[in-house]
C-alpha positions as a Python dict, from the first residue, in 0.01 Angstrom:
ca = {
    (1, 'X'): (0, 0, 0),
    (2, 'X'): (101, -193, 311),
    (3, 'X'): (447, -4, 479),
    (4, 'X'): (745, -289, 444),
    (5, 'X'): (944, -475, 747),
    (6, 'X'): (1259, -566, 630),
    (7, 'X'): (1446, -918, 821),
    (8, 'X'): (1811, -983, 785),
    (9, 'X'): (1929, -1300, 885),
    (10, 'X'): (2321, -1410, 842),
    (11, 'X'): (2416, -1766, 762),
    (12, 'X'): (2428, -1936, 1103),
    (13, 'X'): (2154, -2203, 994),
    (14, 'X'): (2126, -2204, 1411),
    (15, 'X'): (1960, -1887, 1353),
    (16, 'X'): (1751, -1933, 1085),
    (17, 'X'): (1427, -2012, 1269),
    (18, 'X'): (1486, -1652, 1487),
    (19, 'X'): (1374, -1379, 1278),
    (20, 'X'): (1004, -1590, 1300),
    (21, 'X'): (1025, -1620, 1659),
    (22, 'X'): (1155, -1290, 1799),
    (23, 'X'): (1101, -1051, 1589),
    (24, 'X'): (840, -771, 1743),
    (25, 'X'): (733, -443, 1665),
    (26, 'X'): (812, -90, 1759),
    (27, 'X'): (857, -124, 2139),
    (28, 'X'): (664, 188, 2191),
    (29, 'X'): (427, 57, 2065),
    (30, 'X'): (366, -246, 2369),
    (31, 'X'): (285, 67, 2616),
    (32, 'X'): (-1, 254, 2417),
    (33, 'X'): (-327, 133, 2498),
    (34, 'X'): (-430, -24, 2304),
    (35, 'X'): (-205, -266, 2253),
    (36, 'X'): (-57, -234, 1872),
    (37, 'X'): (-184, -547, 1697),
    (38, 'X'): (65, -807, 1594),
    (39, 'X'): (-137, -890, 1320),
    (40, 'X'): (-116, -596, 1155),
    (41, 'X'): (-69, -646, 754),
    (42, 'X'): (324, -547, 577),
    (43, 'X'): (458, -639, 329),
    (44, 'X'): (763, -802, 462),
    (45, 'X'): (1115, -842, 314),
    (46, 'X'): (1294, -1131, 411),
    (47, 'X'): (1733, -1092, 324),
    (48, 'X'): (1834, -1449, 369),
    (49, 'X'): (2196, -1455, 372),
    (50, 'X'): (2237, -1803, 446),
    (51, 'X'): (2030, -1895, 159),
    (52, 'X'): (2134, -1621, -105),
    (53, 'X'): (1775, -1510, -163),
    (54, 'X'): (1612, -1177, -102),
    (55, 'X'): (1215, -1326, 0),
    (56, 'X'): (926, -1160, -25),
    (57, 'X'): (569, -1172, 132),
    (58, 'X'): (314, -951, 10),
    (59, 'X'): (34, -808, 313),
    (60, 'X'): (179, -1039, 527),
    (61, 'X'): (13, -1056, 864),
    (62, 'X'): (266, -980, 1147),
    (63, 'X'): (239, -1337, 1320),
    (64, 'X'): (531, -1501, 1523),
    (65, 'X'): (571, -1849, 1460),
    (66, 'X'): (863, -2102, 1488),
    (67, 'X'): (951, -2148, 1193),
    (68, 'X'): (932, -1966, 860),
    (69, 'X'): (556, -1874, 701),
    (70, 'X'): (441, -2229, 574),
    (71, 'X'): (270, -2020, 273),
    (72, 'X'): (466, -1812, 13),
    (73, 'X'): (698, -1605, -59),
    (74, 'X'): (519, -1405, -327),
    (75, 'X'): (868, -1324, -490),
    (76, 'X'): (1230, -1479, -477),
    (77, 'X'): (1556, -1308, -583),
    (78, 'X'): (1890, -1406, -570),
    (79, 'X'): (2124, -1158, -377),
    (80, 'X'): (2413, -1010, -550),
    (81, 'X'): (2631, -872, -607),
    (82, 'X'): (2869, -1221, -480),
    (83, 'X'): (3227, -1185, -388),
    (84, 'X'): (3480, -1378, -322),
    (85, 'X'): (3617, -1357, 37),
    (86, 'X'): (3874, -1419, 221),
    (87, 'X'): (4089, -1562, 518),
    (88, 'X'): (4242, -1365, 798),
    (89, 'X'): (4599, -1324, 598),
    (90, 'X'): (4415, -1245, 301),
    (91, 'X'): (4457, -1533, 114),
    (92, 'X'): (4138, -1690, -97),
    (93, 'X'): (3987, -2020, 9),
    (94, 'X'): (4064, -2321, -139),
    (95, 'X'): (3784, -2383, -278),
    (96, 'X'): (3623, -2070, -331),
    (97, 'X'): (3406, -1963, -85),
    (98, 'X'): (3166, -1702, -273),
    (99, 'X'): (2915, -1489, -113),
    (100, 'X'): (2619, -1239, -116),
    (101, 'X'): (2800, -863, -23),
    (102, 'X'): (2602, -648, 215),
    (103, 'X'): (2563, -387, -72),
    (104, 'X'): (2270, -665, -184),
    (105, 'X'): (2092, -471, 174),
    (106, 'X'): (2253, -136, 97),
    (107, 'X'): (2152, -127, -284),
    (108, 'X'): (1762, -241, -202),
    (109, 'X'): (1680, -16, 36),
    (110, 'X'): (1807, 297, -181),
    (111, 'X'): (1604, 173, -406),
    (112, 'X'): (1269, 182, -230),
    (113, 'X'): (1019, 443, -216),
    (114, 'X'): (1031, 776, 17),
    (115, 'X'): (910, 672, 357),
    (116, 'X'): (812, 289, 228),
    (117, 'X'): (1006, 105, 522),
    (118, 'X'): (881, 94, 902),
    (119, 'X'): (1126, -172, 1041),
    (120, 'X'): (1485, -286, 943),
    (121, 'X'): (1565, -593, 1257),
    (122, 'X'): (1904, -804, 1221),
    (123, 'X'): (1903, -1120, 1358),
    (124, 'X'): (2291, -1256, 1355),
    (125, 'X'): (2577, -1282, 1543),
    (126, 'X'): (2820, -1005, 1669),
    (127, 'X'): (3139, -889, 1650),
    (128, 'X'): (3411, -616, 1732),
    (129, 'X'): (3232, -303, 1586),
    (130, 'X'): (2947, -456, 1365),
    (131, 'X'): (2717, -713, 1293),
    (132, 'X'): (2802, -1073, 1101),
    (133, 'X'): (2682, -1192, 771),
    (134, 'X'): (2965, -1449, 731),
    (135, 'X'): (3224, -1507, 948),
    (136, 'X'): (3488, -1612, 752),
    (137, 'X'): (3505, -1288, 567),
    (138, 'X'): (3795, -1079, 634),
    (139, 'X'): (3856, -727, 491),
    (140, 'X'): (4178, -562, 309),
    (141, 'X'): (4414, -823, 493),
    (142, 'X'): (4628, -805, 265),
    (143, 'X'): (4653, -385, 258),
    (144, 'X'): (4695, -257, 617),
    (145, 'X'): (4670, 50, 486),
    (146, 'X'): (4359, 47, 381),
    (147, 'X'): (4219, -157, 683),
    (148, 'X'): (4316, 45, 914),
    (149, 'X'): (4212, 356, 730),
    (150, 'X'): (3817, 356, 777),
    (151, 'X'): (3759, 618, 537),
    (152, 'X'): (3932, 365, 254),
    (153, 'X'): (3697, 232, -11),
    (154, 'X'): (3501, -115, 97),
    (155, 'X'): (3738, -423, 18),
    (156, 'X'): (3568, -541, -332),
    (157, 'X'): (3619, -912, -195),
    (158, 'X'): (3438, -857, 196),
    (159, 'X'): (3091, -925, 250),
    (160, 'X'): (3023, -754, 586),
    (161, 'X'): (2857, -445, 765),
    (162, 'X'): (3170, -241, 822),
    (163, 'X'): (3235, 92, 1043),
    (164, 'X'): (3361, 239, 652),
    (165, 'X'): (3038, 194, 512),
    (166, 'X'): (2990, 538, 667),
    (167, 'X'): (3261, 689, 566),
    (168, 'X'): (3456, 852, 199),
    (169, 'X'): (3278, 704, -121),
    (170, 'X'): (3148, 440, 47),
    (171, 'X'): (2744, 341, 38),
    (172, 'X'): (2636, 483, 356),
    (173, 'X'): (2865, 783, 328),
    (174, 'X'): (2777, 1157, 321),
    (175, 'X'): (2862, 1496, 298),
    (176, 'X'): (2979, 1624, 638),
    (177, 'X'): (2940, 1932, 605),
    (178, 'X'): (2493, 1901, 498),
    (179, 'X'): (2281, 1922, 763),
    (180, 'X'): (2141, 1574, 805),
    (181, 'X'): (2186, 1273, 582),
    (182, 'X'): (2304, 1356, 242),
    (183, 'X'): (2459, 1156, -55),
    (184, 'X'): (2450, 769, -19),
    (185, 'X'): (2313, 789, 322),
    (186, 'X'): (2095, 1038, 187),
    (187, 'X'): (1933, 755, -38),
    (188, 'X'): (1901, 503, 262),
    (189, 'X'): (1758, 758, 556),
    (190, 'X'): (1510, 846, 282),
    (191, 'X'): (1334, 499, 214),
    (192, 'X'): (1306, 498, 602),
    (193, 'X'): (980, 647, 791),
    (194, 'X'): (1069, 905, 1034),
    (195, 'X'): (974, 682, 1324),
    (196, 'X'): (1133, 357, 1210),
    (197, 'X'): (1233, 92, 1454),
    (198, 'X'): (1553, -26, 1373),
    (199, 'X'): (1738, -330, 1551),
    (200, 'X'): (2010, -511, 1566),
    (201, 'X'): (1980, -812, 1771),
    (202, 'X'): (2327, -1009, 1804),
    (203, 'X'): (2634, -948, 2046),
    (204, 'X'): (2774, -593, 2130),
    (205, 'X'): (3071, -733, 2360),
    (206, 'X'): (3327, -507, 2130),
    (207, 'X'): (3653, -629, 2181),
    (208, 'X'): (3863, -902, 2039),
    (209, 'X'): (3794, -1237, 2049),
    (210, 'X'): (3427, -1140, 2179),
    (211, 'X'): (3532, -1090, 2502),
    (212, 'X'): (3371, -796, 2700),
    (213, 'X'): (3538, -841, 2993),
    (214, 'X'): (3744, -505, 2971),
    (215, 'X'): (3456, -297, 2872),
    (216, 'X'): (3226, -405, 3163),
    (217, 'X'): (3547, -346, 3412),
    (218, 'X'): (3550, 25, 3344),
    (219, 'X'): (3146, 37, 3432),
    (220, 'X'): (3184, -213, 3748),
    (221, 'X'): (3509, 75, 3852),
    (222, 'X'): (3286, 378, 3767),
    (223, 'X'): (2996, 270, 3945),
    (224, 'X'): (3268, 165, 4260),
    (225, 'X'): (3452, 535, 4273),
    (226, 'X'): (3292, 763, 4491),
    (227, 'X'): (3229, 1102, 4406),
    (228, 'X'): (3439, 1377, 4491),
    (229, 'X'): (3714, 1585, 4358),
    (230, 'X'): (3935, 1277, 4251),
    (231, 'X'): (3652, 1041, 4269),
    (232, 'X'): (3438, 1284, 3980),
    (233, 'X'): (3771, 1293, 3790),
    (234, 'X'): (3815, 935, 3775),
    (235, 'X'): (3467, 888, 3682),
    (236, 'X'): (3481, 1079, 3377),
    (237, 'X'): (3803, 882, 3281),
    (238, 'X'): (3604, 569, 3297),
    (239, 'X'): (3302, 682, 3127),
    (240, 'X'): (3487, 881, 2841),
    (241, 'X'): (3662, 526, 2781),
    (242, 'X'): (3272, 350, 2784),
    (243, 'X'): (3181, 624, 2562),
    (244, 'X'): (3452, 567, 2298),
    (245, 'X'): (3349, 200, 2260),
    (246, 'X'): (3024, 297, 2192),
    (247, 'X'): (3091, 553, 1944),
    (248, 'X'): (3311, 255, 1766),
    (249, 'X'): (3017, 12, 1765),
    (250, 'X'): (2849, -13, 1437),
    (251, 'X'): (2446, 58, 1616),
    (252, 'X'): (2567, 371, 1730),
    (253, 'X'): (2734, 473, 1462),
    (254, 'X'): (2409, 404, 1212),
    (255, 'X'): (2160, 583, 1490),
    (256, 'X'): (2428, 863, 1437),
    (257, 'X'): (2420, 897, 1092),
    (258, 'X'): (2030, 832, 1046),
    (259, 'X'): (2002, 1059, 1281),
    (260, 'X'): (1735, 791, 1393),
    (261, 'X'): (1675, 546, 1735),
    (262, 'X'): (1885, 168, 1705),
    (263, 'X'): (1832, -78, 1956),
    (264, 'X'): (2103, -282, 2001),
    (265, 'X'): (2257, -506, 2285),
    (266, 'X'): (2408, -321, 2560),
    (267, 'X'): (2825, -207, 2452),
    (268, 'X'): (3069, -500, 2670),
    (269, 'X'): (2728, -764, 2675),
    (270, 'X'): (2644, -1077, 2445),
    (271, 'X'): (2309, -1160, 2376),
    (272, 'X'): (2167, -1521, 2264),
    (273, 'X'): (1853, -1667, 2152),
    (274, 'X'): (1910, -1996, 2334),
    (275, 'X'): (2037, -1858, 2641),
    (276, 'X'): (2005, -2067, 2987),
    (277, 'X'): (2074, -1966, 3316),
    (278, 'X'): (2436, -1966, 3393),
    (279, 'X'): (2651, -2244, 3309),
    (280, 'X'): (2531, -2508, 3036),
    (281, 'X'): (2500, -2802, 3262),
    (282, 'X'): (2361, -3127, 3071),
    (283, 'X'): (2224, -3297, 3388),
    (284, 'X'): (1996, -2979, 3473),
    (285, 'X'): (1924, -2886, 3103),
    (286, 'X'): (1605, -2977, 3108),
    (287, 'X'): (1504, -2825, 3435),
    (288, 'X'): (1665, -2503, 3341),
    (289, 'X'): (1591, -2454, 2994),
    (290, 'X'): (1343, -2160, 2918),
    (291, 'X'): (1020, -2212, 2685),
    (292, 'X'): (893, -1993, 2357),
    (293, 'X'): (575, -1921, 2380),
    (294, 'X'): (564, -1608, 2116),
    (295, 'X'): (436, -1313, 2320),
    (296, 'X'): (624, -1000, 2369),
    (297, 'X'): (784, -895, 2639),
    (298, 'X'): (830, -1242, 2747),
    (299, 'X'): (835, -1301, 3100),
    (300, 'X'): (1213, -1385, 3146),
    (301, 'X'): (1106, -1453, 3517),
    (302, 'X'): (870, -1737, 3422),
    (303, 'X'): (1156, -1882, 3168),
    (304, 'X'): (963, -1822, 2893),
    (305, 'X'): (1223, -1816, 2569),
    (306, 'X'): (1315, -1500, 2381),
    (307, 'X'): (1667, -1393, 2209),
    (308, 'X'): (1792, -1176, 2523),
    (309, 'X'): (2057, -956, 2658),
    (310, 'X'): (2274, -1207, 2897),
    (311, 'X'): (2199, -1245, 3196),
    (312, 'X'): (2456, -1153, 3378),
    (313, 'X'): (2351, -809, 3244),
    (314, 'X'): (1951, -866, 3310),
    (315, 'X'): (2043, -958, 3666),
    (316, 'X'): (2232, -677, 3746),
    (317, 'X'): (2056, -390, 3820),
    (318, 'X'): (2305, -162, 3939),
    (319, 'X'): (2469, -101, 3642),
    (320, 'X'): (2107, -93, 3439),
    (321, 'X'): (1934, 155, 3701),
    (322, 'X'): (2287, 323, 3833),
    (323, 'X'): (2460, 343, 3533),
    (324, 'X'): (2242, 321, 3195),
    (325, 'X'): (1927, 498, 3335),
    (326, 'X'): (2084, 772, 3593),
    (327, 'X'): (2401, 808, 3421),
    (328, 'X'): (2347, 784, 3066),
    (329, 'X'): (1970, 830, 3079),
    (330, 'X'): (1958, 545, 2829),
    (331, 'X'): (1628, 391, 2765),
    (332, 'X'): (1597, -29, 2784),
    (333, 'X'): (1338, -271, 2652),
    (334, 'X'): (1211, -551, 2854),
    (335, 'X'): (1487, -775, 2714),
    (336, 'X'): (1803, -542, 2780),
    (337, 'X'): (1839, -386, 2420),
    (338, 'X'): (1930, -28, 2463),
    (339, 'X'): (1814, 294, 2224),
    (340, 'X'): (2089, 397, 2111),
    (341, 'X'): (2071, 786, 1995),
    (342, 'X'): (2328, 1061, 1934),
    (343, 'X'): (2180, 1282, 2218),
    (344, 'X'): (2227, 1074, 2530),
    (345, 'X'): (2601, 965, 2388),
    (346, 'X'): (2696, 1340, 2354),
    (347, 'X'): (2530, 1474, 2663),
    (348, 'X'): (2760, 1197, 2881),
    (349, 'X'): (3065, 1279, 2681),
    (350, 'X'): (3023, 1662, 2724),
    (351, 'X'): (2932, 1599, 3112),
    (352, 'X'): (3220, 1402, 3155),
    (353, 'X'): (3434, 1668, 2985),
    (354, 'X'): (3341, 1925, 3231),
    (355, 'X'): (3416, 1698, 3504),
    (356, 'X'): (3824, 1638, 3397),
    (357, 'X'): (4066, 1911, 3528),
    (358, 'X'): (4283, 2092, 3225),
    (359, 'X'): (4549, 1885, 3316),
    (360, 'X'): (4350, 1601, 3258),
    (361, 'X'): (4210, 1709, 2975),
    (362, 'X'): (4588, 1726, 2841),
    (363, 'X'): (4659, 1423, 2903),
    (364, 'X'): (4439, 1275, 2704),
    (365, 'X'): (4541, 1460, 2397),
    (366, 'X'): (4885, 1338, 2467),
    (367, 'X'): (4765, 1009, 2527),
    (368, 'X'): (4569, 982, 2198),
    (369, 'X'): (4821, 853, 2001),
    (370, 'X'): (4798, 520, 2232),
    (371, 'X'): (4443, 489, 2239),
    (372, 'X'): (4410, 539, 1859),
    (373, 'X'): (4705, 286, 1832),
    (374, 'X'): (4455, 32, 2054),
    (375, 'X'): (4172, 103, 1842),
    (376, 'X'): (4350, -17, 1520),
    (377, 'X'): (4513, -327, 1650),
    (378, 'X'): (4131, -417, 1802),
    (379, 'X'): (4046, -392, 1411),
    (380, 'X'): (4315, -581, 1260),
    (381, 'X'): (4221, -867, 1516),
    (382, 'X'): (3856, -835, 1392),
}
C-alpha cells in the first residue's frame, strides 16, 4: 500500500494553487544520490479548508503542477466537525460564519494506520504562535480566563491550530510524566513514520500584528555585542529572549512533542509565495517578478518562483551563517525554512544559562512575572 502525504491548505483562495506548486519532498532526500524521484507513487490527502472537503487521490504520482491534479480525487468528504466562530470581542457574526475545526486534521490522522503517513506540509498564512485556517476566528474572547490559561480546554466555537492543543485534555495532549508521546498525542505521533517530514510553510514573525521587528532586533544586538565578560552576559540575555519566542511558536512546540524534525520559517521572518524583490513597485513589476518553473531547490538567484523565506532574511548571511548555523547549529533548506528540533533549542538555552552570572540568573526569576505578563497580552492581541 502506497505511504500517504497529507496537504493542508487554509482558506486564502490566493493560496489555493500552492500546495501543487511548492510542495517537495523530504529535503534529505535532494542530497542522496540518486536523486529521490518526484514521481514517486502516495496516496495523497488533500485537507481543503477553503473548500470544506477532505480530497483524496489514490497512488498519486508526486508531480508539481500549477494548479490542482486535472484527474480525480478518488474520494471526497466533507470536514467536520463545523463551528461557529467568532469576532475579536467574542461576539458571533452576523450572519453566521460557520467553519471546518482543526480537530477535522487532528481526528483523521489518529485515525490512520501505525506508521501510514510520510509527510504532513501546511501551506497557509501565519500568525503569533501558530498557523491560520481562518482568520476571523478568535478563541475564548469572551473568557480571559480561559484564553490566557493554555492548559484550558479548546474554545468549542474556534477553528484554529492553537499552542493548547498540546496541553490538559486537549487533542494533542499527553501525559508528562511517559517517556515520549502518550495519550492523544500518543494517537497522532503513531500514524506518523519515524522519519516523517513535517512542514509548515507560512509566516513565523511571532508578535502582534505580524510584525517581527522586535524579535529580529535582539539577533541583529546579539550578533553586534562582542564577547567578553559583559559582552558573553549580554549575549545570553538576548538569546534566552530568541529562545523563548521559539519555544512559544507552534513548529517548535509540535517538533517538541513529536519528538520529531518541523521545518518551519525562521522565528521574527515572514515568508510568501509571491514574493518580489524589495518593495512592490508597479512600473518594475514585470522586470522584477520571479518565474515557477517546478524544480526543487529553485534557483532564487535566477528568479525562478518558489514560496520562500523573505528576503531580507535570504540575503543576510550573517545572521544565517553567524547566528543559526554557529550559534544555534540549526540546519536550513535552500529556501530559508529551518529544522526545528528539541536538541539544538535546549543545547542554546542551557549554553546560555551557563554564560549569565547568579545575579543574573536572579534577575530573571524576579523578572518573570513581566515577561509572563508580555506573553499573555501578545495572546490576547492574537
Amino acid at each position: 500500500m502506497p505511504d500517504t502525504l497529507v496537504f493542508i491548505h487554509g482558506s486564502d483562495t490566493e493560496q489555493a494553487d500552492t500546495p501543487w506548486k511548492f510542495f517537495h519532498l523530504h529535503p534529505k532526500g535532494y542530497t542522496r544520490r540518486p536523486v529521490l524521484s518526484e514521481g514517486k507513487t502516495f496516496n495523497l490527502v488533500y485537507f481543503d479548508f477553503e473548500q470544506g472537503q477532505r480530497k483524496e487521490w489514490n497512488a498519486w504520482s508526486a508531480t508539481r503542477s500549477k494548479t490542482a491534479p486535472t484527474t480525480g480525487p478518488d474520494n471526497v468528504v466533507a470536514l467536520g466537525p463545523k463551528v461557529k466562530v467568532r469576532d475579536d470581542s467574542a461576539n458571533f457574526y452576523v450572519p453566521d460564519r460557520q467553519y471546518p475545526s482543526v480537530l477535522a486534521f487532528y481526528d483523521w490522522v489518529k485515525a490512520q494506520p501505525a506508521k501510514s503517513i510520510v509527510s504532513i506540509q501546511i501551506f497557509s498564512h501565519g500568525v503569533t504562535y501558530q498557523p491560520v485556517l481562518f482568520a476571523d476566528s478568535y478563541e475564548w474572547g469572551d473568557d480571559p480566563v480561559k484564553l490566557n490559561d493554555v492548559s484550558a480546554d479548546r474554545d468549542p466555537n474556534d477553528t484554529e491550530f492553537r499552542l493548547r492543543d498540546f496541553e490538559g485534555k486537549n487533542p494533542l495532549s499527553s501525559d508528562p510524566w511517559a517517556v515520549g508521546p502518550s495519550g492523544e498525542l500518543g494517537k497522532f505521533r503513531a500514524a506518523l513514520t519515524d522519519d516523517a517530514f513535517i512542514k509548515i510553510w507560512g509566516c513565523g514573525e511571532q508578535t502582534r500584528f505580524g510584525h517581527g521587528a522586535p524579535i529580529r532586533k535582539l539577533i541583529a544586538d546579539y550578533l553586534k555585542t562582542r564577547s567578553g565578560k559583559a559582552g558573553d552576559e549580554r549575549r545570553a540575555t538576548l538569546m534566552t529572549a530568541y529562545l523563548d519566542h521559539v519555544e512559544d511558536y507552534f513548529p517548535y512546540r509540535l517538533a517538541k512533542r513529536l519528538d520529531l524534525p518541523v521545518w518551519a520559517g525562521p522565528v521574527g521572518w515572514g515568508s510568501d509565495p509571491f514574493e518580489v524583490d524589495g518593495d512592490f513597485n508597479r512600473a518594475t513589476f514585470a522586470r522584477d517578478k520571479y518565474t515557477w518553473k517546478g524544480t526543487f531547490p529553485p534557483n532564487l538567484r535566477r528568479k525562478e518562483l518558489w514560496w520562500r523565506v523573505s528576503i531580507n532574511f535570504l540575503n543576510n548571511k550573517s545572521i544565517i551563517d553567524k547566528f543559526f548555523k554557529r550559534e544555534l547549529k540549526a540546519t536550513l533548506d535552500p529556501i530559508g525554512y529551518i529544522e526545528y528540533r528539541k536538541s539544538w533549542v535546549h543545547s542554546a538555552r542551557a549554553a546560555a544559562a551557563k554564560a549569565l552570572t547568579p545575579a543574573t540568573r536572579l534577575d530573571e526569576v524576579l523578572n518573570a512575572p513581566a515577561g509572563l505578563m508580555q506573553r499573555l497580552l501578545d495572546r490576547i492581541g492574537s
